[in-house]
NUNU-776306 format. One record per residue: residue in three letters; x, y, z of N, C-alpha, C in turn. Coordinates in Angstrom, 3 decimals, decimal comma. Each point is the difference from the previous one (the first is absolute). Example, Ala and Ser with C-alpha at 12.3 -4.5 7.8 and 13.67 -1.06 7.14 Angstrom:
REM NUNU-776306
<ALA; <13,190; -5,690; 7,800>; <-0,890; 1,190; 0,000>; <0,900; 1,200; 0,000>>;
<SER; <-0,350; 1,050; -0,720>; <0,820; 1,190; 0,060>; <-0,770; 1,090; 0,730>>;
END
This chain:
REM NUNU-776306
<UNK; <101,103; -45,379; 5,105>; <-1,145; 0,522; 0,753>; <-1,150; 0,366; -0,936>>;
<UNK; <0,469; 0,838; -0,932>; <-1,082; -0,007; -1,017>; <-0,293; -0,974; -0,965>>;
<UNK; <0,439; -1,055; 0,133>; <-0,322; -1,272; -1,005>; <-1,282; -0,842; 1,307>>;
<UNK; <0,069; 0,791; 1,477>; <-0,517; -0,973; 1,030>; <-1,602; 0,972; 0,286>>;
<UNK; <0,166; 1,391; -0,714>; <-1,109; 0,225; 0,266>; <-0,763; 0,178; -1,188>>;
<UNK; <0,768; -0,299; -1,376>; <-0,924; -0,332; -1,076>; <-0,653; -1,601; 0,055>>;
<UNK; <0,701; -0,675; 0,816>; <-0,274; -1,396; 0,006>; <-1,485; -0,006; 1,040>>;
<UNK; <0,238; 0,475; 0,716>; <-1,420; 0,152; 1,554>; <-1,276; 0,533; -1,342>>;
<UNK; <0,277; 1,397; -0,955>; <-1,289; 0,506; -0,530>; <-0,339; -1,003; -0,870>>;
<UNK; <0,897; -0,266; -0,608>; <-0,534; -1,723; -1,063>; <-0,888; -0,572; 0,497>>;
<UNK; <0,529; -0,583; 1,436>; <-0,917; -0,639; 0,789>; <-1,290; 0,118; 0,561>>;
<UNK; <0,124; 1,346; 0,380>; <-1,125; 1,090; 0,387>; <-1,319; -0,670; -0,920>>;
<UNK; <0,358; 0,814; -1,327>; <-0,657; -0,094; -1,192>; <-0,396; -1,346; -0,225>>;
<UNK; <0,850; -0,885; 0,014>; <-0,328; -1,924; -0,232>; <-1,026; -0,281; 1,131>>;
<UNK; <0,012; 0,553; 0,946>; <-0,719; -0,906; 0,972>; <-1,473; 1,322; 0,252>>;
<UNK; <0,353; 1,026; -0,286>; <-1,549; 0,421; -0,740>; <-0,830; -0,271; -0,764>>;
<UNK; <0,551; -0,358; -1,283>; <-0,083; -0,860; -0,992>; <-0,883; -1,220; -0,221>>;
<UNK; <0,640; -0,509; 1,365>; <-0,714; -1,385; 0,435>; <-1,246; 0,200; 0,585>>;
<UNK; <-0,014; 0,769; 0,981>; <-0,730; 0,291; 0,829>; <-1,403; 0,540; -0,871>>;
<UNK; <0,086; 1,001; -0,518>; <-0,933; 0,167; -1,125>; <-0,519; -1,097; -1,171>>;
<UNK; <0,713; -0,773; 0,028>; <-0,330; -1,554; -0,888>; <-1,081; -0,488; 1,036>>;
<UNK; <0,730; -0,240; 1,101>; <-0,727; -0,741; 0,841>; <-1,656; 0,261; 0,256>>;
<UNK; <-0,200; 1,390; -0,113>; <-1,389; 0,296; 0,107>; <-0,875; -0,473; -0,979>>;
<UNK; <0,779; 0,281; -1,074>; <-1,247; -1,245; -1,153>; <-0,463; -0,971; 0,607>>;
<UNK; <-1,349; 0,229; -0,563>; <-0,751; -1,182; 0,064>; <-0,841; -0,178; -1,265>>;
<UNK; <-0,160; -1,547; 0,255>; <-1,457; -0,374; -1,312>; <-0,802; -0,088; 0,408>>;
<UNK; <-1,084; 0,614; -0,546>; <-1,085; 0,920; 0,178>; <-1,190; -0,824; -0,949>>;
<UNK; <-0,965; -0,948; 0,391>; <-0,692; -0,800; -1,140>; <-1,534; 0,826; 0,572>>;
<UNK; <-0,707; -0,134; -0,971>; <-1,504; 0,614; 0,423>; <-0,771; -1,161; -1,162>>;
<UNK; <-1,074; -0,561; 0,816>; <-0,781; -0,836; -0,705>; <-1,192; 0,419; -0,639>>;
<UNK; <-0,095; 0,695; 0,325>; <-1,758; 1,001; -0,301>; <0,583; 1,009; -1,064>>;
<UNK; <1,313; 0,376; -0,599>; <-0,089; 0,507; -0,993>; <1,208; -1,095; -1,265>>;
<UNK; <0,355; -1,291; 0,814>; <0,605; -0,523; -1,075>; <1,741; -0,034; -0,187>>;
<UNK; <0,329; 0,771; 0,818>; <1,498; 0,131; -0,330>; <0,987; 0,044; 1,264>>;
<UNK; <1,248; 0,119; -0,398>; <1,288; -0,275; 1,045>; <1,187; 1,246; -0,264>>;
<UNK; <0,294; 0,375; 0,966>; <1,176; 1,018; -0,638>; <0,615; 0,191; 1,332>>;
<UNK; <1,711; 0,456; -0,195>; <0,836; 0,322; 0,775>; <0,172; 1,198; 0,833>>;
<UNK; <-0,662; 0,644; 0,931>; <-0,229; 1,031; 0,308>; <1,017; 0,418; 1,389>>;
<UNK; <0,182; 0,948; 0,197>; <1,002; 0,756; 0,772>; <-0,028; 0,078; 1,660>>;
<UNK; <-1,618; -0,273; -0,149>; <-0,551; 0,132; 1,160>; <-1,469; -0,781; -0,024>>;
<UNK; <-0,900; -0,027; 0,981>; <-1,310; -0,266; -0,087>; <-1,058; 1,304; -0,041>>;
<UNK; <-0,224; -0,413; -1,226>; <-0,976; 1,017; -1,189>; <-1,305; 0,480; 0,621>>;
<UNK; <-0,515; 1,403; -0,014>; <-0,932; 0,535; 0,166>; <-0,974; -0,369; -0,875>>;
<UNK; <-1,316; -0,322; 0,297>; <-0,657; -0,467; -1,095>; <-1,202; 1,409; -0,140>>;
<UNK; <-1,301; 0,292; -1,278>; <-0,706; 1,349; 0,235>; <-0,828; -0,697; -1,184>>;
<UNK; <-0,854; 0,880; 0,174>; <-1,287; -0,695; -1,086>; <-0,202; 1,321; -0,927>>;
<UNK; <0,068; 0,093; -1,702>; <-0,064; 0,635; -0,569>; <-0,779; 0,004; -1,092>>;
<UNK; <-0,791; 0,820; -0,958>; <-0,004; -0,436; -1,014>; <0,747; 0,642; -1,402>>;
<UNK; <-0,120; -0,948; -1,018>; <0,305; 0,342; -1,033>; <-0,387; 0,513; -1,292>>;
<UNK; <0,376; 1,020; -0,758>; <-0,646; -0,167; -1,002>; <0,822; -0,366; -1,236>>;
<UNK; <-0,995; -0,558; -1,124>; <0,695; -0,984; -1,068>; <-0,174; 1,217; -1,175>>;
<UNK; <0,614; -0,284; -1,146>; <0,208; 0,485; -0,889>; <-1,357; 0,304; -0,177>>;
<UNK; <-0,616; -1,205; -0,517>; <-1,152; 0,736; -0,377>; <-1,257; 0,938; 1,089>>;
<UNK; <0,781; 0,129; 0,828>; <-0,996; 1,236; 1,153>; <-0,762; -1,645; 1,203>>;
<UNK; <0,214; -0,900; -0,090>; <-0,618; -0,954; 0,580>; <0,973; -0,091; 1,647>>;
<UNK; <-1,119; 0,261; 0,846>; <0,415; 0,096; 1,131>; <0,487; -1,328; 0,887>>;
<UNK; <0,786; -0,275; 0,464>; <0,123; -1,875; 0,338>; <0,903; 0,716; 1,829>>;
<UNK; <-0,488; -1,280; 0,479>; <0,664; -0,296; 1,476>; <1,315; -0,106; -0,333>>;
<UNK; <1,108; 0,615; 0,916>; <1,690; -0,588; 0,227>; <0,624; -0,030; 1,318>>;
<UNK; <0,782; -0,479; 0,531>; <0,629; 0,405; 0,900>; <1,449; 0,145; -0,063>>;
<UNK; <0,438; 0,673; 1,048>; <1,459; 0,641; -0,368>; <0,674; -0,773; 1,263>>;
<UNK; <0,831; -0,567; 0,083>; <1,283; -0,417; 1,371>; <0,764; 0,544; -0,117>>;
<UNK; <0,630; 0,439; 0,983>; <1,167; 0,942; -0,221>; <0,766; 0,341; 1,221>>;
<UNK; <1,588; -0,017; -0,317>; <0,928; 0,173; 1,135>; <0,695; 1,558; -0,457>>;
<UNK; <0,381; 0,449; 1,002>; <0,744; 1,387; -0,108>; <1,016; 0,127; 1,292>>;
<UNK; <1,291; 0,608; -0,643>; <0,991; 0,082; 0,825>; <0,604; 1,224; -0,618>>;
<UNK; <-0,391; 1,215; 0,964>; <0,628; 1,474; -0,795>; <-0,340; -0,174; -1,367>>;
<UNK; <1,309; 0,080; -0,740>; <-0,831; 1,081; -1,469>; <-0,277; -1,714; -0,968>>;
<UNK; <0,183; -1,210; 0,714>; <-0,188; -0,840; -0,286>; <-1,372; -1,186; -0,300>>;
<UNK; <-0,069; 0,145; -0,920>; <-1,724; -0,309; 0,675>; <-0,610; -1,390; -1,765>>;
<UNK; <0,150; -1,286; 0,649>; <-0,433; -1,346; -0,939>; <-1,883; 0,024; 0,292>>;
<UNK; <-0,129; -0,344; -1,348>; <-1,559; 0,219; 0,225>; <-0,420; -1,820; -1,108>>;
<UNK; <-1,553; -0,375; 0,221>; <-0,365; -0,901; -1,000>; <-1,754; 0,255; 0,188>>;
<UNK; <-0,024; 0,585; -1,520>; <-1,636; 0,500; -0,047>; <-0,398; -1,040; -0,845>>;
<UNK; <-1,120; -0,712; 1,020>; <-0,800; -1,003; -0,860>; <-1,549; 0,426; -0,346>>;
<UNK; <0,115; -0,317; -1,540>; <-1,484; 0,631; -0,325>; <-1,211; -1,020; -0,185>>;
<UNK; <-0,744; -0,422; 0,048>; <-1,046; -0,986; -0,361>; <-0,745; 0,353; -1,105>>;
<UNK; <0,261; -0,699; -1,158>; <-0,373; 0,046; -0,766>; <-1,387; -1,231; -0,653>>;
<UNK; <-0,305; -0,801; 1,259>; <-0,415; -1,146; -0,427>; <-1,687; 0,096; -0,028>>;
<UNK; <-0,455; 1,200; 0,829>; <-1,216; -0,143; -0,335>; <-0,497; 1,460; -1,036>>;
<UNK; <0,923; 0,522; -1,062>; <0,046; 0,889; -0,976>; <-1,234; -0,170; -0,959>>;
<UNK; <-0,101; -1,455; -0,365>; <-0,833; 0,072; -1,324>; <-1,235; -0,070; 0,866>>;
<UNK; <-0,380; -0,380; 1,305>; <-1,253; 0,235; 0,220>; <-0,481; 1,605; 0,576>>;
<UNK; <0,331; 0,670; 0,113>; <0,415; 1,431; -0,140>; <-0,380; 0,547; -1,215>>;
<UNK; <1,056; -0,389; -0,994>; <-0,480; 0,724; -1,178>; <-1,480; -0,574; -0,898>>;
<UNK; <-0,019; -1,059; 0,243>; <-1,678; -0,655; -0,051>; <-1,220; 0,921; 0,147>>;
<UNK; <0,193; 0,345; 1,744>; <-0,650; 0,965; 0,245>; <-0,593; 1,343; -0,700>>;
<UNK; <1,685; 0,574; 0,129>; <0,072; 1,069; -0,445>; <-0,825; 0,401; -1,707>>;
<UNK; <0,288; -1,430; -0,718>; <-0,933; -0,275; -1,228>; <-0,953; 0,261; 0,183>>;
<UNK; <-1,103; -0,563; 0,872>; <-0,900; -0,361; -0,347>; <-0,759; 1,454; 0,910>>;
<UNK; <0,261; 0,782; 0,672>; <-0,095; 1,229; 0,244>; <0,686; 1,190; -1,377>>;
<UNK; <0,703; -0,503; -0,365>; <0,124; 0,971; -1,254>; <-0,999; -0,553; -1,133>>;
<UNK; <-0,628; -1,133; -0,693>; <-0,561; -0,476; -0,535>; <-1,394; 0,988; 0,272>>;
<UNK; <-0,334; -0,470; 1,089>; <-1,470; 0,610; 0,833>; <-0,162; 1,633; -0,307>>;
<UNK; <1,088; 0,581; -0,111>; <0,058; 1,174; 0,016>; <-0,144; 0,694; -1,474>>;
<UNK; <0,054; -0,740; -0,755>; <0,107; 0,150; -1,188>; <1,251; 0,138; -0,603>>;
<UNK; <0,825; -0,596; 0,561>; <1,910; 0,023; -0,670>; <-0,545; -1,330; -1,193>>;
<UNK; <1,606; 0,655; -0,585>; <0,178; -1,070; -0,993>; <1,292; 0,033; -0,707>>;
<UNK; <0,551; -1,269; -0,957>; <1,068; 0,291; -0,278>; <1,223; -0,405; 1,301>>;
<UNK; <1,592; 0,500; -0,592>; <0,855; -0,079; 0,855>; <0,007; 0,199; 1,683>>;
<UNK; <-0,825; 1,179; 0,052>; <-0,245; 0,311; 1,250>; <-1,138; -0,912; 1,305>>;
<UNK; <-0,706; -1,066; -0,554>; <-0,369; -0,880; 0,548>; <-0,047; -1,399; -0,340>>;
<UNK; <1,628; -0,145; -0,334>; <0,339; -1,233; -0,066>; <0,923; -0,743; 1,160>>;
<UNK; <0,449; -0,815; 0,517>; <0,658; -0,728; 1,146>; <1,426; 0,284; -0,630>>;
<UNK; <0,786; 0,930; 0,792>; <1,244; 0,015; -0,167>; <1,180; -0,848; 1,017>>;
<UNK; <-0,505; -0,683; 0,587>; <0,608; -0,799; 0,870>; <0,792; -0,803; -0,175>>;
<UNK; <-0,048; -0,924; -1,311>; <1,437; -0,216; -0,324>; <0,961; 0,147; -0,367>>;
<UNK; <-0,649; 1,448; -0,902>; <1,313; 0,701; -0,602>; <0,465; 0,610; 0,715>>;
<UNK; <-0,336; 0,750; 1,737>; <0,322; 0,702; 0,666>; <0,915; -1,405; 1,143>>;
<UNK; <-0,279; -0,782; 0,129>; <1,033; -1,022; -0,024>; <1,151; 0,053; -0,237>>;
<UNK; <-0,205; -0,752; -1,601>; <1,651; 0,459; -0,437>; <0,607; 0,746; -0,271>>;
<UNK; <-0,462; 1,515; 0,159>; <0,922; 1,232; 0,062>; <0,127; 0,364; 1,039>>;
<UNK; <0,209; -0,738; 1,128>; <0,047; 0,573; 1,700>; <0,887; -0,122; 0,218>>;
<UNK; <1,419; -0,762; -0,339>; <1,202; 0,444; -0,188>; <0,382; 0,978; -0,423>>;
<UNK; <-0,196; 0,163; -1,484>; <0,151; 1,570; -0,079>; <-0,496; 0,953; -0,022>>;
<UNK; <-0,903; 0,193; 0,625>; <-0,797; 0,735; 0,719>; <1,103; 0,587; 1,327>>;
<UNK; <-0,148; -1,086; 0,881>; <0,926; 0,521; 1,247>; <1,529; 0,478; -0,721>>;
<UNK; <0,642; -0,575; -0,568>; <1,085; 0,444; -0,425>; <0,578; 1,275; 0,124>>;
<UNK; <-1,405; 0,372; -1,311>; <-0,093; 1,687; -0,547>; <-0,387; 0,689; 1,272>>;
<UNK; <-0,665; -0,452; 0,634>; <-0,627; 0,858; 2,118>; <1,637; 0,211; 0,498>>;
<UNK; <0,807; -1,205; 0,073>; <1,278; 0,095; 0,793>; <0,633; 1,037; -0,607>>;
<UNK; <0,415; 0,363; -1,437>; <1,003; 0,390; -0,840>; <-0,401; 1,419; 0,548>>;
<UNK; <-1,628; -0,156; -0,342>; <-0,418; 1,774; 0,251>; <0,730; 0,937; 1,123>>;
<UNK; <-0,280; -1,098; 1,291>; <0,569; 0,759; 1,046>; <1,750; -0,033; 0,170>>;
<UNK; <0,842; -0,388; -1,029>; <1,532; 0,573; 0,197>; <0,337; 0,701; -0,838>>;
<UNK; <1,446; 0,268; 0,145>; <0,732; 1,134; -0,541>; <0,595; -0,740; -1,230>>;
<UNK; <0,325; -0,992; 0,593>; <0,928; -0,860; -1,584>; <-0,434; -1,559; -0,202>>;
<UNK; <-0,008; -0,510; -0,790>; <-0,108; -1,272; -0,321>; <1,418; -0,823; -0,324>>;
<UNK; <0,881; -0,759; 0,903>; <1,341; -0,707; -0,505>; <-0,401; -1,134; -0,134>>;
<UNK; <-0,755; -0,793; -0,053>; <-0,430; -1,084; -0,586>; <-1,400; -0,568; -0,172>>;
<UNK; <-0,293; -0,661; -0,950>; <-1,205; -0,219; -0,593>; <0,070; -1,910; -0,909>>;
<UNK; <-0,754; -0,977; 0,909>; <0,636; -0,906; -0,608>; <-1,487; -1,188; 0,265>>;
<UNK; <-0,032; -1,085; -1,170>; <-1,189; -1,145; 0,730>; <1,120; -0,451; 1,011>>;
<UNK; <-1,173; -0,505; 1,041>; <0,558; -1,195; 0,797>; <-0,812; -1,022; 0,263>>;
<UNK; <0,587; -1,052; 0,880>; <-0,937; -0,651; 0,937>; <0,659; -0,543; 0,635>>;
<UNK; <-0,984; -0,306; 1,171>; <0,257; -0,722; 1,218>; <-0,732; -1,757; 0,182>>;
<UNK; <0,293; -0,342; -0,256>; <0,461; -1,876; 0,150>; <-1,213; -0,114; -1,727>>;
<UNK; <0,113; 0,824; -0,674>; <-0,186; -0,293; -1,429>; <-0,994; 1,068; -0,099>>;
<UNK; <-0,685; 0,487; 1,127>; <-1,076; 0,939; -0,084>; <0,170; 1,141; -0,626>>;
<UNK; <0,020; 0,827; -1,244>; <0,426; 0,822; -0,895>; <-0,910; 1,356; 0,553>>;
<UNK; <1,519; 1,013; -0,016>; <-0,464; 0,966; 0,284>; <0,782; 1,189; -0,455>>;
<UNK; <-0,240; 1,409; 0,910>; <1,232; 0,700; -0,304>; <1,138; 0,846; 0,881>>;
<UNK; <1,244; 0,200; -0,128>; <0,623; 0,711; 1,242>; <0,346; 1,189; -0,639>>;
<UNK; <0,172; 0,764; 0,932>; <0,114; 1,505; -0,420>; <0,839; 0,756; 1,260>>;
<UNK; <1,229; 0,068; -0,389>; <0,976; 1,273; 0,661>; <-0,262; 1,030; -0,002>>;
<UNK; <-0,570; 1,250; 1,337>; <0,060; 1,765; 0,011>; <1,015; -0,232; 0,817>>;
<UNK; <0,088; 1,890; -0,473>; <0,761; 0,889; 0,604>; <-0,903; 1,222; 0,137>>;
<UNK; <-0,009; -0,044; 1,558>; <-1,547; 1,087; 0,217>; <0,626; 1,201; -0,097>>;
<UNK; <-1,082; 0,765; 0,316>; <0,263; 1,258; 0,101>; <0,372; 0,962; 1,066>>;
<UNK; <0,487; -0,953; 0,988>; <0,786; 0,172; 1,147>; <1,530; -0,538; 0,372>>;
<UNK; <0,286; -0,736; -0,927>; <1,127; -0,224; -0,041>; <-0,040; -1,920; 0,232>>;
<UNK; <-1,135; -0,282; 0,663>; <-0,091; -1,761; 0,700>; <-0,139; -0,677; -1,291>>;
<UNK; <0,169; -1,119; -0,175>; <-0,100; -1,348; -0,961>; <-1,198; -0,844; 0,628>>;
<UNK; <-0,577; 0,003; -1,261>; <-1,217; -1,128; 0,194>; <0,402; -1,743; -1,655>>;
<UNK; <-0,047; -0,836; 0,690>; <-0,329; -1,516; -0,634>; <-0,959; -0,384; 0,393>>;
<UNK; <-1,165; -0,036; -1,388>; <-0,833; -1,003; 0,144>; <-0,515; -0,922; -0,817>>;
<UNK; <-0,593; -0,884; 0,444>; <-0,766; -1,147; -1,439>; <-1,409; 0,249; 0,776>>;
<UNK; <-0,702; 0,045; -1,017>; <-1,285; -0,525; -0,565>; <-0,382; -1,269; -0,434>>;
<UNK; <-1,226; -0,230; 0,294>; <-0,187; -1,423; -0,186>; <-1,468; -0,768; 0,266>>;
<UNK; <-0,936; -0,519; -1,142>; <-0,933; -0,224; 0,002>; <-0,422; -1,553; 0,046>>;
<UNK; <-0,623; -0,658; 1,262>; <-0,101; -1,508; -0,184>; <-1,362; 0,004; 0,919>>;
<UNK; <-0,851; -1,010; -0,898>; <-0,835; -0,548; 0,495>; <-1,424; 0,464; 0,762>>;
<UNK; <0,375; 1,828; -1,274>; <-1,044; 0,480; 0,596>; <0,121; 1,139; 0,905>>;
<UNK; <1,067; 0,052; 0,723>; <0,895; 1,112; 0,372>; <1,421; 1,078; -0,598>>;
<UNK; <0,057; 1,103; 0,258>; <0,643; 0,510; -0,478>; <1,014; 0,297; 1,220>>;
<UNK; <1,400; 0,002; 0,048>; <1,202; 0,192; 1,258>; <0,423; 1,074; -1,004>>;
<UNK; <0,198; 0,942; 1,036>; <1,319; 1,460; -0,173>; <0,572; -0,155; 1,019>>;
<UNK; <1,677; -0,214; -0,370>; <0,913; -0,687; 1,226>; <1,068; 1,828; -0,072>>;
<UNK; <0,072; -0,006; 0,909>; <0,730; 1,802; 0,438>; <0,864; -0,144; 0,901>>;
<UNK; <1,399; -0,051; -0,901>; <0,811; 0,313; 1,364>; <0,751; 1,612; -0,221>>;
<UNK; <-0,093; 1,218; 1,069>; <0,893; 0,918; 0,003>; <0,958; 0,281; 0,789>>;
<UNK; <1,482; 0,248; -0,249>; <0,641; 0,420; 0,482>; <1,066; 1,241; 0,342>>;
<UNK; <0,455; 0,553; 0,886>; <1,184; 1,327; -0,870>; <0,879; -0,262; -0,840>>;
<UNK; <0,437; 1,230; -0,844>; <0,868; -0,646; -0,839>; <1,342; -0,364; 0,638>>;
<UNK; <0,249; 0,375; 1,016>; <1,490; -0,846; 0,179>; <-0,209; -1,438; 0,812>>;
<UNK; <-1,191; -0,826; -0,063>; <-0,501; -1,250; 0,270>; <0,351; -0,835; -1,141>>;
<UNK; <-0,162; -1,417; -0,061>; <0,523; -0,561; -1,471>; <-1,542; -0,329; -0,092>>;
<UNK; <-0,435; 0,258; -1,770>; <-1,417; -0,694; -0,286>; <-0,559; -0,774; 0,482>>;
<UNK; <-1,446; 0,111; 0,514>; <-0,396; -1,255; 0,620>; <-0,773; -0,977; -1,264>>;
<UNK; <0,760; -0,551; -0,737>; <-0,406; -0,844; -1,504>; <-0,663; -1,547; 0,970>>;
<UNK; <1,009; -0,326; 1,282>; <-0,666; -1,195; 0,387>; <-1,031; 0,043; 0,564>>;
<UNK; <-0,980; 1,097; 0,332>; <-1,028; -0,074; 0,767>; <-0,912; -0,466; -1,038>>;
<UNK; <0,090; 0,897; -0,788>; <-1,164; -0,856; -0,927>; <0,372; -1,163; -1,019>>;
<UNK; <1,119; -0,361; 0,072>; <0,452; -1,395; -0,867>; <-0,951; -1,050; 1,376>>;
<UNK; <0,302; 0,292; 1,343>; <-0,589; -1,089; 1,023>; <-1,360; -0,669; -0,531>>;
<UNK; <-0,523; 1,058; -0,781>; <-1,768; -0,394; 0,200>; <0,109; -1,251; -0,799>>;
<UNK; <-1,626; -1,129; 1,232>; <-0,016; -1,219; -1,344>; <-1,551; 0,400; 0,811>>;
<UNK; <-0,773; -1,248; -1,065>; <-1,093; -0,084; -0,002>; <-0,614; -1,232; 0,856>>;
<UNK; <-1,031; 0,136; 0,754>; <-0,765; -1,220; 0,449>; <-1,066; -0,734; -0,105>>;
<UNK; <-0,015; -1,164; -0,095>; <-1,303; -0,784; -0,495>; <-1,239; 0,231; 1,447>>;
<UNK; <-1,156; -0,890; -0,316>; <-1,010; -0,091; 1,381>; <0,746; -0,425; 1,414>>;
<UNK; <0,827; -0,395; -0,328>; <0,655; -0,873; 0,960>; <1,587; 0,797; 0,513>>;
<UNK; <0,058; 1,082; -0,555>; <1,362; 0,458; 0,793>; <1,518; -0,598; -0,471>>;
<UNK; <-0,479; -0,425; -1,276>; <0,919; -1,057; -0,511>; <0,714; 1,572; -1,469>>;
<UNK; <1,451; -0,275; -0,002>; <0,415; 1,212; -0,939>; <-0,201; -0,653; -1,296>>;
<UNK; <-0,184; 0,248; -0,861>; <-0,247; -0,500; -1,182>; <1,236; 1,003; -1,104>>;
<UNK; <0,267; -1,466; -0,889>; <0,764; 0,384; -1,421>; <0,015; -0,735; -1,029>>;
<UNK; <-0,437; 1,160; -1,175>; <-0,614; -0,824; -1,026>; <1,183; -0,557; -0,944>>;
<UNK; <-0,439; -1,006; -1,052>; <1,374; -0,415; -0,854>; <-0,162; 0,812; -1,152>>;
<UNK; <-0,502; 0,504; -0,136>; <-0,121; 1,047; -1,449>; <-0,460; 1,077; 0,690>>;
<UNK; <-0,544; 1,533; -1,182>; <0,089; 1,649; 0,508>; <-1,348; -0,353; 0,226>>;
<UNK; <-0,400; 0,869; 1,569>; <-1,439; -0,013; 0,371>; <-0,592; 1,852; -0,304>>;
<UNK; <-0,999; 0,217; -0,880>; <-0,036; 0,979; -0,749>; <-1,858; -0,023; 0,392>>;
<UNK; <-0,404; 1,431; 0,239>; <-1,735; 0,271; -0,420>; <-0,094; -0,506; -1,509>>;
<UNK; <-1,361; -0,569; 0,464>; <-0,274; -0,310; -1,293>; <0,054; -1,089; -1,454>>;
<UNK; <1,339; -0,802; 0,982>; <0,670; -1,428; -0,775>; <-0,853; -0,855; 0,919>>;
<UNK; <0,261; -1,197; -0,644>; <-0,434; -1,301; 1,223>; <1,575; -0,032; 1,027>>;
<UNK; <-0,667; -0,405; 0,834>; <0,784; 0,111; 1,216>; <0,808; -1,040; -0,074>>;
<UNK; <1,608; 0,176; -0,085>; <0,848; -1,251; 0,348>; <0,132; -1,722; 0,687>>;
<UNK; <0,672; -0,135; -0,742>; <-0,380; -1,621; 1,704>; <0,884; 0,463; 1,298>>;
<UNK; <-0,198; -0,092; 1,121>; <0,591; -0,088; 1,059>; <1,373; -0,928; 0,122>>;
<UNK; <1,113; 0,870; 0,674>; <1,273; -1,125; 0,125>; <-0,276; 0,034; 1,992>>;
<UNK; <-0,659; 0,960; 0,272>; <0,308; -0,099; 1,596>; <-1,524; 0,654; 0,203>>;
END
């Protein structure tokens, strides 16, 4: 009898299991470039950002939440930056600036926008259990394991292509298992909605790979 009602909660659990699989969906957005595996269909919100170097840029945030559960993907636009800081030159120029302080920091604020966000994520937890490069279909970036300060687990990657910057967020409680695949899901998209992967590391700042897809 008790081998028949540990056998029913197995089941219980298996076909919850499923059932919660089942709600995934892929989730593609063309207007910011990318594809990811999401839990549900994502709230989208218009935000902005600010960059290391104090430079204010457009982002938007999508995002699903289920109780203390909650996958997020903040996309930043980074593509119209250097005409921005142009500006900002030639109003500091006018003003009588000079030196460091009215020069175009836009590309160097570029390639430190990885770690830039990084150090933003780390700030807000309690612990850091992992810290590592990654990428997603060659796109080089970084993932980073908390342990907040509430007890929940956060996995995320970071990840800069084409002009955009992705912060991929998944949190969960701690007696949930890591959500590491939410943000392994993310790929990237061409004009065309097409996922793209490069044959060598796609990096700010290198020439850009050849395409395998």
């Amino acid at each position: 009898m008790r081998f028949i009602i540990i056998r029913a909660a197995a089941l219980g659990l298996l076909l919850a299991a499923a059932a919660s699989a089942q709600e995934w969906i892929e989730y593609s957005n063309r207007s910011d470039f990318f594809a990811i595996n999401f839990p549900g269909e994502p709230k989208a919100k218009d935000i902005t950002y600010v960059t290391e170097y104090s430079i204010t840029l457009p982002a938007h945030v999508y995002s699903y939440e289920n109780g203390r559960s909650r996958y997020s993907v903040t996309v930043v636009d980074y593509t119209n930056e250097d005409k921005l800081e142009d500006e900002r030159v030639k109003v500091c120029r006018a003003s009588g600036g000079e030196g460091d302080l009215c020069n175009n920091h836009a590309r160097g604020d570029m390639r430190g926008a990885i770690i830039h966000a990084t150090f933003e994520l780390i700030q807000k937890s309690a612990k850091v259990t992992h810290l590592a490069l990654s990428n997603a279909d060659r796109v080089e970036g970084h993932e980073i394991y908390l342990t907040n300060s509430d007890g929940t687990r956060t996995c995320a990657g970071i990840y800069m292509h084409e002009g955009r910057l992705y912060i991929i967020e998944g949190t969960v409680p701690a007696n949930l298992p890591p959500p590491a695949l939410f943000y392994q899901s993310i790929g990237f998209l061409d004009k065309d909605g097409k996922r793209i992967r490069y044959d060598g590391p796609y990096a700010v700042g290198l020439p850009t790979p050849k395409r395998v897809r």
